[in-house]
C-alpha positions as a Markdown table, in Angstrom:
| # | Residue | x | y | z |
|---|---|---|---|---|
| 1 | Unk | 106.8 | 104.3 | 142.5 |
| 2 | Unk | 103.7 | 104.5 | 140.4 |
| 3 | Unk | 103.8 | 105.0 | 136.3 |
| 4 | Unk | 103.1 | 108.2 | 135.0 |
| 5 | Unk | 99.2 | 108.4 | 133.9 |
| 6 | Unk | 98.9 | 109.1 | 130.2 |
| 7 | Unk | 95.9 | 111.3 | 129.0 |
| 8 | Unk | 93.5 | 107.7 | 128.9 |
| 9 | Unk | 94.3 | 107.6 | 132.5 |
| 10 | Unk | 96.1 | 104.6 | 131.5 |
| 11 | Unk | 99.9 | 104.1 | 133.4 |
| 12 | Unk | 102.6 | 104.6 | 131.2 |
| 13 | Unk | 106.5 | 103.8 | 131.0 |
| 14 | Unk | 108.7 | 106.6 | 129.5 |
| 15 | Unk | 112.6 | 105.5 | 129.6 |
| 16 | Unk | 115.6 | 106.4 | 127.6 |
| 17 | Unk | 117.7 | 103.5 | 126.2 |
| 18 | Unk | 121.3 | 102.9 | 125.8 |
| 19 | Unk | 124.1 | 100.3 | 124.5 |
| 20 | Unk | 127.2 | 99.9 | 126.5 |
| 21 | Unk | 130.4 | 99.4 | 125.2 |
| 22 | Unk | 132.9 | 97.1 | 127.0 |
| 23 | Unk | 134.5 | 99.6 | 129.9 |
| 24 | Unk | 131.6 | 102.1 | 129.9 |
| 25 | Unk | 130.2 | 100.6 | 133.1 |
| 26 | Unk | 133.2 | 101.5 | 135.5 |
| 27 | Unk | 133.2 | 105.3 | 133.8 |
| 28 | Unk | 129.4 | 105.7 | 134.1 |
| 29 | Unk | 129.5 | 104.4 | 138.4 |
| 30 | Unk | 132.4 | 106.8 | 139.3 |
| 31 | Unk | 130.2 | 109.5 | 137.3 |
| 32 | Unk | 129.3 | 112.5 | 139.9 |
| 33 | Unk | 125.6 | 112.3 | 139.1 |
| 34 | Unk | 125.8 | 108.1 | 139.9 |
| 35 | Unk | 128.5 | 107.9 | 142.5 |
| 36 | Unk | 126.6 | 110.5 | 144.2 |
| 37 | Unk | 123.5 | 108.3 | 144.6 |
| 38 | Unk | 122.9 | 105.4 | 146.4 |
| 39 | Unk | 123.4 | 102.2 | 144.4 |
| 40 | Unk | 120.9 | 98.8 | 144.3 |
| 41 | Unk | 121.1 | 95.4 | 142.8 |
| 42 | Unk | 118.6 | 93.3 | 141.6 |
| 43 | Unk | 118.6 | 89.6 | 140.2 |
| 44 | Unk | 116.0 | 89.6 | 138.0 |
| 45 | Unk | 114.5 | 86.1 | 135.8 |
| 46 | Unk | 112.1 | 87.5 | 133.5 |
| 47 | Unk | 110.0 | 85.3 | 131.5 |
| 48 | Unk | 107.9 | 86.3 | 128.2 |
| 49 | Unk | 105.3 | 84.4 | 127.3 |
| 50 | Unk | 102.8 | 84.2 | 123.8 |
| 51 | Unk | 100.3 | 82.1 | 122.6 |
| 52 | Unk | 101.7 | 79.1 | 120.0 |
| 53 | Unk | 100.6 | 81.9 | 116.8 |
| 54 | Unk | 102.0 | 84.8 | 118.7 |
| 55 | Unk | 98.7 | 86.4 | 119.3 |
| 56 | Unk | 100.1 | 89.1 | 122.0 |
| 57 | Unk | 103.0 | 90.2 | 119.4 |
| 58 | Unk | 101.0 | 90.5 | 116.8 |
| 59 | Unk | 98.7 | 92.7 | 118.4 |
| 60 | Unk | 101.9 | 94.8 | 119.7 |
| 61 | Unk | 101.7 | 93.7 | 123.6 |
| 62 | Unk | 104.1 | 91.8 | 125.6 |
| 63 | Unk | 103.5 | 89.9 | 128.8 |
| 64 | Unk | 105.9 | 88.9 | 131.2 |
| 65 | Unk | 106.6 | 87.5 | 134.2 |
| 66 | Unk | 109.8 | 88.7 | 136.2 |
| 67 | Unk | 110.8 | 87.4 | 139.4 |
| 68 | Unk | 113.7 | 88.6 | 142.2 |
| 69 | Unk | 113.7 | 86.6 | 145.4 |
| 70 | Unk | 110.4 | 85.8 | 146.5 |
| 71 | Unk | 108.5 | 88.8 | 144.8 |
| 72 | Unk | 106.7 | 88.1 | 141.4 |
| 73 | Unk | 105.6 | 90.8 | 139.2 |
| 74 | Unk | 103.2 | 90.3 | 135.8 |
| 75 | Unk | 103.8 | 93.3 | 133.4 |
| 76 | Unk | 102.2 | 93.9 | 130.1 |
| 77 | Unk | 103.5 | 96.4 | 127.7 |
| 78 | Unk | 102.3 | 97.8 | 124.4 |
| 79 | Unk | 104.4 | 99.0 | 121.8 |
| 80 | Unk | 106.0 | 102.6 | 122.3 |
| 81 | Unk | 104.1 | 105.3 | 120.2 |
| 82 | Unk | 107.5 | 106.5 | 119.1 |
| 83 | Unk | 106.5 | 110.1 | 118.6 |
| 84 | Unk | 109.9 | 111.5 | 120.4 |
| 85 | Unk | 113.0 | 110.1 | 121.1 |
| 86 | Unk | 112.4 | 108.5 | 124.5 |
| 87 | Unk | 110.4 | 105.4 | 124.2 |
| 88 | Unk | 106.6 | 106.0 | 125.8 |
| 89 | Unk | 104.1 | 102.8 | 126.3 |
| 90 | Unk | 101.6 | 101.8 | 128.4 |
| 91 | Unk | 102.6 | 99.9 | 131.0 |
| 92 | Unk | 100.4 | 98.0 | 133.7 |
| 93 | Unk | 102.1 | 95.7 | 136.5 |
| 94 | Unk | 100.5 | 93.1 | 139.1 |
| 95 | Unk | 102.5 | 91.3 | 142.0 |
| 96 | Unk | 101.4 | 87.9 | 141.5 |
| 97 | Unk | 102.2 | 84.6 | 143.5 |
| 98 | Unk | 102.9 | 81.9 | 141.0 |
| 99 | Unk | 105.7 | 81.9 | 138.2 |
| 100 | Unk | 102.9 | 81.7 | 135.2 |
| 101 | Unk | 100.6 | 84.5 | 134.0 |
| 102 | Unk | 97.2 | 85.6 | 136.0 |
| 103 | Unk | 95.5 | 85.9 | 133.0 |
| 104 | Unk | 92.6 | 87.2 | 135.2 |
| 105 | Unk | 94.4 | 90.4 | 135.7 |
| 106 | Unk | 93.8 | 91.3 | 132.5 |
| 107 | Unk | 90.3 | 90.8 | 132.5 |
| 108 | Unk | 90.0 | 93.5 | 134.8 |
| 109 | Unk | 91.4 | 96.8 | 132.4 |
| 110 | Unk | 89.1 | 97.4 | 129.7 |
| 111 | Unk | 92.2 | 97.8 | 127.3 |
| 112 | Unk | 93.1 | 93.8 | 127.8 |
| 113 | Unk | 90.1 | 92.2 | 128.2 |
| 114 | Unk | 89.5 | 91.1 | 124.3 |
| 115 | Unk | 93.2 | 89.8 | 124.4 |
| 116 | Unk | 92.7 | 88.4 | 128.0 |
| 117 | Unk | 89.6 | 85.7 | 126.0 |
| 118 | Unk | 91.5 | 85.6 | 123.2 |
| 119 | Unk | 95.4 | 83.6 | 124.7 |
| 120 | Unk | 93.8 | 82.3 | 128.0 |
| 121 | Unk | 94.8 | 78.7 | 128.3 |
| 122 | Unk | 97.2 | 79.2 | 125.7 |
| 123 | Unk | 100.4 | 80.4 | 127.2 |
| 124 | Unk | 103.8 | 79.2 | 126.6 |
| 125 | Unk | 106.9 | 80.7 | 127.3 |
| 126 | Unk | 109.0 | 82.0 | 124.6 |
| 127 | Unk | 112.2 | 83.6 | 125.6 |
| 128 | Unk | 114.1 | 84.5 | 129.0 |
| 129 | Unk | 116.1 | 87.3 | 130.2 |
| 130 | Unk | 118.4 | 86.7 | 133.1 |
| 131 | Unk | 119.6 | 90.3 | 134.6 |
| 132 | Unk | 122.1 | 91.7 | 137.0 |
| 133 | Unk | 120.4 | 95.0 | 137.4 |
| 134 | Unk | 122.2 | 98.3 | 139.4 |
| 135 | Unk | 120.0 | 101.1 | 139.9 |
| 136 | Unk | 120.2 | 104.5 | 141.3 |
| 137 | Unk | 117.2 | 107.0 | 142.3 |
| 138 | Unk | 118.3 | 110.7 | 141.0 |
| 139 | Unk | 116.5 | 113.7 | 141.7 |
| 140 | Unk | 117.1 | 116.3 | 138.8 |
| 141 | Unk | 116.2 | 119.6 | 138.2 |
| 142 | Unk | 112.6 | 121.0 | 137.8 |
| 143 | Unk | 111.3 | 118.5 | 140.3 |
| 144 | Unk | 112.6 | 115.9 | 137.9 |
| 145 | Unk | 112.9 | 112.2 | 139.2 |
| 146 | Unk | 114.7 | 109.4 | 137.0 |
| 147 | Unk | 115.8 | 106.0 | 138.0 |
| 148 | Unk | 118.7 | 105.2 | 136.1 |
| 149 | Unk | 119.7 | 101.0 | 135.5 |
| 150 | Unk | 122.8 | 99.2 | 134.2 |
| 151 | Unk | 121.5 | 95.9 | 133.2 |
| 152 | Unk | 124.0 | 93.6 | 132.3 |
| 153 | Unk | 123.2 | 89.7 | 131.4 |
| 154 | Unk | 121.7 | 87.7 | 129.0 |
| 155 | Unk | 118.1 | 86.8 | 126.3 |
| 156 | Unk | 118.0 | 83.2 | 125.9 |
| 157 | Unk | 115.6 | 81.4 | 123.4 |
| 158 | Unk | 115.8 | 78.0 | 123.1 |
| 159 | Unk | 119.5 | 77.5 | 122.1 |
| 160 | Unk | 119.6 | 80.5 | 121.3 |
| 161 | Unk | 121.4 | 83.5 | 123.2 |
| 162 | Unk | 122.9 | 87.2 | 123.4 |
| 163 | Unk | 124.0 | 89.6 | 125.8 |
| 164 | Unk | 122.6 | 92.4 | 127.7 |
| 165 | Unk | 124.8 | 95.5 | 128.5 |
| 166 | Unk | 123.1 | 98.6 | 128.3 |
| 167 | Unk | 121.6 | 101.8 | 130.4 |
| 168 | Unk | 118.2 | 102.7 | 131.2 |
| 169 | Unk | 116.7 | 106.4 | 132.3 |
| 170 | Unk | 112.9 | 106.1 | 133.2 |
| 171 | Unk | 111.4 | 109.1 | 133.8 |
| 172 | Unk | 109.4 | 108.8 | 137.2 |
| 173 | Unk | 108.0 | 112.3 | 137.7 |
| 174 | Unk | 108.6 | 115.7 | 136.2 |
| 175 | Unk | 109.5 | 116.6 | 132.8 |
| 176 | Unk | 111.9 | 114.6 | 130.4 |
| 177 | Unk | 114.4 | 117.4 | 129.6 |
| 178 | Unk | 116.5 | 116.9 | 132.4 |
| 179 | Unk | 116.5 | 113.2 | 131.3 |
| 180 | Unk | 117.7 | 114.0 | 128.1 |
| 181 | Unk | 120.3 | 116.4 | 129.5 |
| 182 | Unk | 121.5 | 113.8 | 132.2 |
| 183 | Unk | 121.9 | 111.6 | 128.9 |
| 184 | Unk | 123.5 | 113.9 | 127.1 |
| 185 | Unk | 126.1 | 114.2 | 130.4 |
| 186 | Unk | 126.9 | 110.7 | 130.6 |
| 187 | Unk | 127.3 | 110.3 | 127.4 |
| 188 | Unk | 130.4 | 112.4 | 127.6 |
| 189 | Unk | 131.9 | 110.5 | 129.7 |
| 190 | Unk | 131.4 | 106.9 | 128.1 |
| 191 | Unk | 130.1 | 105.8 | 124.5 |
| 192 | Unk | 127.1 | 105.4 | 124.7 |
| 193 | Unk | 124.4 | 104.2 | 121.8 |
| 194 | Unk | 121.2 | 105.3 | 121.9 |
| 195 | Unk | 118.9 | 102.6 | 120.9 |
| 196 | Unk | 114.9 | 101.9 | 121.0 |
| 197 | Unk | 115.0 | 98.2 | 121.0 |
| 198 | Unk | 113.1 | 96.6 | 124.5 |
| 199 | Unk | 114.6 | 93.1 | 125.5 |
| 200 | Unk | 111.5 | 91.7 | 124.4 |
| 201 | Unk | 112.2 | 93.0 | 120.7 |
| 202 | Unk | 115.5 | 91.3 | 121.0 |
| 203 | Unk | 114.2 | 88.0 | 122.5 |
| 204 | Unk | 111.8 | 87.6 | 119.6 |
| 205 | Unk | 114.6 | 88.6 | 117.2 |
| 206 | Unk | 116.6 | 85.7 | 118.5 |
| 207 | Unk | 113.2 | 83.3 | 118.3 |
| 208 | Unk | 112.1 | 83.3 | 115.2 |
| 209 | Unk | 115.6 | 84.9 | 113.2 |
| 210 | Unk | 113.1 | 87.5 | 111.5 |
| 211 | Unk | 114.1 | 91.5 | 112.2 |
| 212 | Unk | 111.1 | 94.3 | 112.9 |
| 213 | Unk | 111.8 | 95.5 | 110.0 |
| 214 | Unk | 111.5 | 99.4 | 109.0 |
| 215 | Unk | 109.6 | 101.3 | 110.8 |
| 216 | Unk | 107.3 | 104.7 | 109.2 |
| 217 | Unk | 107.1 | 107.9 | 110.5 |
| 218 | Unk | 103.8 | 108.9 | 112.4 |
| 219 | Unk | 102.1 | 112.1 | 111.8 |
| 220 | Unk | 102.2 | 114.4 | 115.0 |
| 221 | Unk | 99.3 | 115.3 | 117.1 |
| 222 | Unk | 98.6 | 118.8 | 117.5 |
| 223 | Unk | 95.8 | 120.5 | 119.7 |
| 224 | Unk | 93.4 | 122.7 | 118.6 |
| 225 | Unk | 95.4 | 125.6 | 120.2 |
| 226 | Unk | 98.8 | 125.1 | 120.7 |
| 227 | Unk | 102.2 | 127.5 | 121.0 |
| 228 | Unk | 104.6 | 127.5 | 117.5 |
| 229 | Unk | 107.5 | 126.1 | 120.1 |
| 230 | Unk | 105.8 | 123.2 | 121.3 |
| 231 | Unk | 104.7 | 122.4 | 117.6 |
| 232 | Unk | 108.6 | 122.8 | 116.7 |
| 233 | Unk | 109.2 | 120.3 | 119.3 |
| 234 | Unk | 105.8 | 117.9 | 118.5 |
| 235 | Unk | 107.0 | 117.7 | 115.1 |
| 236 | Unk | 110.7 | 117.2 | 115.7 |
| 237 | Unk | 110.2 | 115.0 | 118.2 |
| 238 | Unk | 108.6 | 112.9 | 115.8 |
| 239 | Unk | 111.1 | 113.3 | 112.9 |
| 240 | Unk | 113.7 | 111.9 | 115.8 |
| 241 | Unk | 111.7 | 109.6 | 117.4 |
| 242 | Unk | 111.5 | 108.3 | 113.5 |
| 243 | Unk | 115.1 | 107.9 | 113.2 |
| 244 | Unk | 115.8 | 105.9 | 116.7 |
| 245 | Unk | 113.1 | 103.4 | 115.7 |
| 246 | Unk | 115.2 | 102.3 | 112.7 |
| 247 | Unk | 118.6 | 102.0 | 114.4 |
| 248 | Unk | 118.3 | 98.5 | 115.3 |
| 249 | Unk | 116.8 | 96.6 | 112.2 |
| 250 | Unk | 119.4 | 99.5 | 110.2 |
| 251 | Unk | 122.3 | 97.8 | 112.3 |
| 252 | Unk | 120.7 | 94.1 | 111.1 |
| 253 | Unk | 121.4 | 95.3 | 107.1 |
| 254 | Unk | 117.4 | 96.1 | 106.9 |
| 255 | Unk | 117.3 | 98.3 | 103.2 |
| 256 | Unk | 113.6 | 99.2 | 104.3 |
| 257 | Unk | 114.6 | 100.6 | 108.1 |
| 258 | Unk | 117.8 | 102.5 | 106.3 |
| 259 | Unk | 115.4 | 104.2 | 104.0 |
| 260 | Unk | 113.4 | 105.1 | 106.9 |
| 261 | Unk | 116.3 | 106.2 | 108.5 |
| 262 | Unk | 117.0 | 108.6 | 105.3 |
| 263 | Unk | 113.3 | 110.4 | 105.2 |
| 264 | Unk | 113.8 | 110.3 | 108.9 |
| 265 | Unk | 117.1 | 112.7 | 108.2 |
| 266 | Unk | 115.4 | 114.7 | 105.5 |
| 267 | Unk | 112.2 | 115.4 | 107.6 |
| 268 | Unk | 114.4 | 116.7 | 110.5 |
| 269 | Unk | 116.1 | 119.3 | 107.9 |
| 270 | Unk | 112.7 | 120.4 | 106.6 |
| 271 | Unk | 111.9 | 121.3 | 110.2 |
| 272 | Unk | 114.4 | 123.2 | 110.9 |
| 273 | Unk | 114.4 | 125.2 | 107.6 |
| 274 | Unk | 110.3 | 125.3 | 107.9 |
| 275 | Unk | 110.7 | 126.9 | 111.4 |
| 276 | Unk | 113.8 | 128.0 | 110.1 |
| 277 | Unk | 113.4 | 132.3 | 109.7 |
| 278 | Unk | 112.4 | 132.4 | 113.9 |
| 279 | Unk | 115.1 | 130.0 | 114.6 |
| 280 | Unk | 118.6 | 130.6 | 116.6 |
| 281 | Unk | 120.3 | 130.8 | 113.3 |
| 282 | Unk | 123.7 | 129.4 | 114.7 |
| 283 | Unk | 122.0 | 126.8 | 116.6 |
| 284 | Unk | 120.0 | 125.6 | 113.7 |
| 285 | Unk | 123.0 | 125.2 | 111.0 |
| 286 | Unk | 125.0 | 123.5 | 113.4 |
| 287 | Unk | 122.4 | 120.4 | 113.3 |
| 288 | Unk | 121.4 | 121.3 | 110.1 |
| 289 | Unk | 125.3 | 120.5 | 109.1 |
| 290 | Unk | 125.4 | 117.5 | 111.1 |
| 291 | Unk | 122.0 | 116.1 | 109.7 |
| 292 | Unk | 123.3 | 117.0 | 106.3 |
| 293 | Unk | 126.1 | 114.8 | 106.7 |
| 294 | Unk | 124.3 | 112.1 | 107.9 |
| 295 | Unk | 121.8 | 112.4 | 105.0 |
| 296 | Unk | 125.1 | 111.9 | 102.5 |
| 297 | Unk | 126.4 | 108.8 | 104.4 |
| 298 | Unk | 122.8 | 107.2 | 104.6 |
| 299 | Unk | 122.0 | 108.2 | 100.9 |
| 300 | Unk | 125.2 | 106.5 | 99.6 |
| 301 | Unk | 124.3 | 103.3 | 100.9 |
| 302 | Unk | 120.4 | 103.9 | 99.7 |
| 303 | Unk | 121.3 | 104.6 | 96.6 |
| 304 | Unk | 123.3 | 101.2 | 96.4 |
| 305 | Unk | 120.7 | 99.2 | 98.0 |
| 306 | Unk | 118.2 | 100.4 | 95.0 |
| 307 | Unk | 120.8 | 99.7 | 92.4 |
| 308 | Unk | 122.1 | 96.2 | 93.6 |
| 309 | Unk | 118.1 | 94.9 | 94.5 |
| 310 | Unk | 115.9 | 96.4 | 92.5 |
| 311 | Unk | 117.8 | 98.2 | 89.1 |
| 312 | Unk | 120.6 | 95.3 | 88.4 |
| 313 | Unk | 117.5 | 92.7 | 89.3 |
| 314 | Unk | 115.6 | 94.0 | 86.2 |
| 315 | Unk | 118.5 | 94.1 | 83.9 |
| 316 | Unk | 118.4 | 91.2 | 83.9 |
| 317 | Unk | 116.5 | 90.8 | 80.4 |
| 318 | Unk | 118.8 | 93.2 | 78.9 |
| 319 | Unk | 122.8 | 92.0 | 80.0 |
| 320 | Unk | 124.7 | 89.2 | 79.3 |
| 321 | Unk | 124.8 | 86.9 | 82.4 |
| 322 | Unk | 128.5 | 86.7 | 82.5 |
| 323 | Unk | 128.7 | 90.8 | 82.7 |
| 324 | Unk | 125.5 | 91.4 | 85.1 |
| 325 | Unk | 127.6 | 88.5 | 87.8 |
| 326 | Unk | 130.8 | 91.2 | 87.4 |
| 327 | Unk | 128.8 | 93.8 | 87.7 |
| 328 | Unk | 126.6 | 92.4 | 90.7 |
| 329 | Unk | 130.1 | 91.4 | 92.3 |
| 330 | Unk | 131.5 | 94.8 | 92.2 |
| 331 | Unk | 128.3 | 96.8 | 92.9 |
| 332 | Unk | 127.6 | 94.3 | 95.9 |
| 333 | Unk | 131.2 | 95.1 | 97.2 |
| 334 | Unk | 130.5 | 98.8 | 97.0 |
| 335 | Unk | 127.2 | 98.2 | 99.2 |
| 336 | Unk | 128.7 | 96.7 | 101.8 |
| 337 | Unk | 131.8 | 99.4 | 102.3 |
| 338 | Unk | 128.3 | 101.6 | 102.4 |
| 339 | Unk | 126.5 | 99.9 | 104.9 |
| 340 | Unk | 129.9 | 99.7 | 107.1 |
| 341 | Unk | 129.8 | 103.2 | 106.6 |
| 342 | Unk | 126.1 | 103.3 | 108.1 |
| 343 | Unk | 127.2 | 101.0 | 111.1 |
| 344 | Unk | 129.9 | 103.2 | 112.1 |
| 345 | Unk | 128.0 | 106.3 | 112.2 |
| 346 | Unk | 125.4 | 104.6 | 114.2 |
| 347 | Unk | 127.8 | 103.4 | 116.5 |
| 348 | Unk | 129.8 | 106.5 | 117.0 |
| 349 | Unk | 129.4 | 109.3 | 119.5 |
| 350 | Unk | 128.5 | 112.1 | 117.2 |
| 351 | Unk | 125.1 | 110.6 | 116.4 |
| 352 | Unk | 123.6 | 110.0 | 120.0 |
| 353 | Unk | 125.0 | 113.4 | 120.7 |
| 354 | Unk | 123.0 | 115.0 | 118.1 |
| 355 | Unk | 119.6 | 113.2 | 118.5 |
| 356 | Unk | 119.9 | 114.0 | 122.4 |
| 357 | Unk | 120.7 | 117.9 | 121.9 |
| 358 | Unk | 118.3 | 118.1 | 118.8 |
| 359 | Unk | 115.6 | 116.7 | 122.1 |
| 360 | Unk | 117.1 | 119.1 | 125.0 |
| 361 | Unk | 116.8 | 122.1 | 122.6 |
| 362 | Unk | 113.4 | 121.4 | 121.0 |
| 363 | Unk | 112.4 | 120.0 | 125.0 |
| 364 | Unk | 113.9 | 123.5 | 126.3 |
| 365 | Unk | 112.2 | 126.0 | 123.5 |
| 366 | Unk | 108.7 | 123.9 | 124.5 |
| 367 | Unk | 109.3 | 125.8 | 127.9 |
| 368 | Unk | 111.0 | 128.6 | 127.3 |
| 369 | Unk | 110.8 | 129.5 | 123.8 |
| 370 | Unk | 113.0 | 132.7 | 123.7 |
| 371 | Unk | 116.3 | 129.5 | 123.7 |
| 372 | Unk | 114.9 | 128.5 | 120.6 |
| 373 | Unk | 114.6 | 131.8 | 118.5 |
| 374 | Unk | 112.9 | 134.7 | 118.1 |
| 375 | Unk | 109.8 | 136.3 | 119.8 |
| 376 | Unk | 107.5 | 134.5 | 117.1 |
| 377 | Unk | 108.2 | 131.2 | 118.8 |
| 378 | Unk | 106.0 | 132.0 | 121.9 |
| 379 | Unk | 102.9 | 132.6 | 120.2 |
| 380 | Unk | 100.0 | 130.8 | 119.8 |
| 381 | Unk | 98.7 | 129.2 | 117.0 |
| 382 | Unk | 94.8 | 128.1 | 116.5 |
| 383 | Unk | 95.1 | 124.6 | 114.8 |
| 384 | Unk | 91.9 | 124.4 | 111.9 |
| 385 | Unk | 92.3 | 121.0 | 110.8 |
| 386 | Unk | 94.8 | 117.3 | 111.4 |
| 387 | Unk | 97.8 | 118.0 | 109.5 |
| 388 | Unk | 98.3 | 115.9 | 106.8 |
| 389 | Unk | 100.3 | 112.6 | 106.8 |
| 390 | Unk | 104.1 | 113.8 | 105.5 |
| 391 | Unk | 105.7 | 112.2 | 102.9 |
| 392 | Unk | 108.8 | 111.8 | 102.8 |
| 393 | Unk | 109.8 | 110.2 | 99.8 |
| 394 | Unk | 110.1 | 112.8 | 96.9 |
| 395 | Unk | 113.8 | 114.6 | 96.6 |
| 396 | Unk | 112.7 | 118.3 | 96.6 |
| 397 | Unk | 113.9 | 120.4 | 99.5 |
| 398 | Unk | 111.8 | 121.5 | 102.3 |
| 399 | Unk | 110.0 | 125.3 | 101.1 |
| 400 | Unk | 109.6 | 127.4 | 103.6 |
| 401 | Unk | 105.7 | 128.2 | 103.4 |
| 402 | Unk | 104.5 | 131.8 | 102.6 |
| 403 | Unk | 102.0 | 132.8 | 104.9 |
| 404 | Unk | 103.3 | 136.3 | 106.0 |
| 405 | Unk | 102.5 | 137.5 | 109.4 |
| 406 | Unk | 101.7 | 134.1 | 110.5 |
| 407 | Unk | 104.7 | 132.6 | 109.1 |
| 408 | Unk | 105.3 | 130.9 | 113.0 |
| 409 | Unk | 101.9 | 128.9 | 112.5 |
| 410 | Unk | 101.7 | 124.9 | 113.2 |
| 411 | Unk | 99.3 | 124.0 | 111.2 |
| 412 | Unk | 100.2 | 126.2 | 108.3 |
| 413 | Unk | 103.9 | 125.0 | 108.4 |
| 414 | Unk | 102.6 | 121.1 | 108.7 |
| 415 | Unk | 99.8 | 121.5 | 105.8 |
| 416 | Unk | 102.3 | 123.1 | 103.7 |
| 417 | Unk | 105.3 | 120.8 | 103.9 |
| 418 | Unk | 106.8 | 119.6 | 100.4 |
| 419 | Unk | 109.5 | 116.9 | 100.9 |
């Protein structure tokens, strides 16, 4: 089936992303939504290839090659624009009849054809992914189609391996609530982790040893004319598709991707307590709770992250050497026990669950915005100018802005925000 177009005409690859425990595959196939679909297997040998200074990953593409049977397929991908919780790239595919790259193909988008001069000839592989993939075609509500995968196998590089065990949900055609719900469903039933890391992030992770790294919020994109609800969910979106970004290099011990991970937390409370007078007031201290408990347990191991790199490192002019080792020793213990602390939350059900309902309500009140709140979130707002770039980095609470009447407005509640 086809990629969605984006607005650029240019096809595009929305999924949902998943870690699987041990056991989850066996819960997830006798699910009613799966075992009431037919079931597929694929073997697919997927090679990614890069020029010898990693031109294409620098410039935030990947090109593969994937093969299963006789059928080759060249795929290039850009980097997801991480402005909502399911990950959302451009995506263009060739069936090709040799196991290296056409780089010809890519001569032929206007997108590609700079990078096409720039690595042809130069090509080498870099990693491979070697995949026992199950997939099942499921027709949801709202005319709603989503092609769920269990991909289960391996990333080599070099000597170098790891596993593969995790779910996919790309969206095919319709709307990406019902993905999120059909998430939320399974993940009921089995443990699952959301996660935003591609197989090609992980490959290159096992390559060279270096993590992504943190990744920074980006500031929403709001029409000219736009309804308060799908603002609420524009900006959300973002404040979520913020946090999932972090997850992986967070999981790695990354300080700069757990800070994100915190401002990612805080912006989502400032959201909610922006929009917060037209909100479902149960609804909205419900996740405000759980994000404010989240914010504690990321905070704690923050704040230790500061103190043992940055405030111990320059005390070191000021303490004897013999008491700044104890103290480094103790403080460094106390870190770990934080980040453990970080890990399991990460890991545990209660933190998918809340990023995937925080998305099926905000996803819901974008189409119906009576489930969201109050008759103020189905009006219109006119939007005068780009909101600003948010920062999230100073400890004040969110305010809620005082603009009377117009209290619902996008653009007044983005230009406004104090974090």
């Amino acid at each position: 089936m086809r990629p969605r177009l984006g607005k650029s005409g240019d096809p595009r690859e929305i999924e949902l992303k998943f870690q699987l425990p041990p056991g989850s595959r066996v819960v997830l196939e006798a699910s009613p939504v799966l075992a009431a679909a037919e079931a597929k297997q694929h073997h697919l040998v997927t090679t990614y290839f890069d020029t010898p200074d990693h031109l294409l990953d620098r410039t935030g593409l990947t090109l593969r090659v994937r093969h299963s049977g006789e059928t080759r397929i060249q795929t290039v991908k850009s980097q997801p624009n991480e402005r909502g919780v399911a990950a959302n790239r451009k995506e263009w595919e060739w069936p090709i009849s040799q196991d290296q790259p056409d780089v010809v193909r890519l001569e032929k988008i206007r997108a590609l054809t700079m990078v096409a001069t720039a690595i042809k000839d130069k090509l080498q592989p870099i990693f491979v992914t070697d995949i026992l993939r199950t997939t099942w075609l499921l027709r949801l509500p709202s005319k709603t189609v989503v092609e769920a995968a269990i991909d289960e196998g391996s990333i080599k590089a070099g000597s170098a391996h790891e596993p593969v065990s995790e779910l996919e949900l790309e969206l095919k055609r319709g709307r990406i609530e019902p993905a999120y719900r059909l998430a939320a469903e399974l993940q009921e039933l089995a443990p699952l982790r959301i996660s935003s890391e591609s197989k090609a992030a992980r490959g290159w992770h096992l390559r060279t040893g270096q993590t992504e790294g943190g990744h920074f919020g980006q500031m929403p994109k709001l029409g000219r004319l736009i309804g308060t609800a799908t603002g609420f969910r524009e900006i959300l979106g973002g404040t979520l598709g913020h946090l999932v970004a972090n997850i992986g290099a967070t999981l790695r011990g990354d300080p700069e991707a757990l800070h994100q991970m915190r401002i990612a937390i805080r912006e989502s409370r400032a959201v909610l307590q922006l929009f917060g007078r037209h909100l479902d007031a149960v609804a909205a201290e419900r996740f405000n709770a759980v994000l404010r408990r989240l914010g504690e347990i990321f905070g704690a191991a923050r704040d230790w992250d500061v103190f043992c790199l940055e405030t111990l490192s320059a005390a070191k002019a000021d303490l004897p050497a013999q008491r700044l080792e104890d103290l480094n020793l103790v403080a460094e213990v106390a870190r770990q026990f934080a980040h453990a602390a970080v890990a399991d939350t990460l890991r545990g059900h209660d933190f998918t669950a809340l990023v995937l309902r925080l998305a099926i309500w905000a996803e819901a009140g974008a189409n119906q915005p009576s489930t969201l709140g109050d008759h103020r979130m189905g009006k219109l707002c006119s939007v005068a100018a780009e909101p600003r770039r948010w920062q999230g980095e100073a400890a004040q609470p969110a305010r809620r802005p005082a603009v009377g009447g117009a209290a619902s407005c996008v653009t007044k509640i983005a230009q406004e925000t104090v974090f």
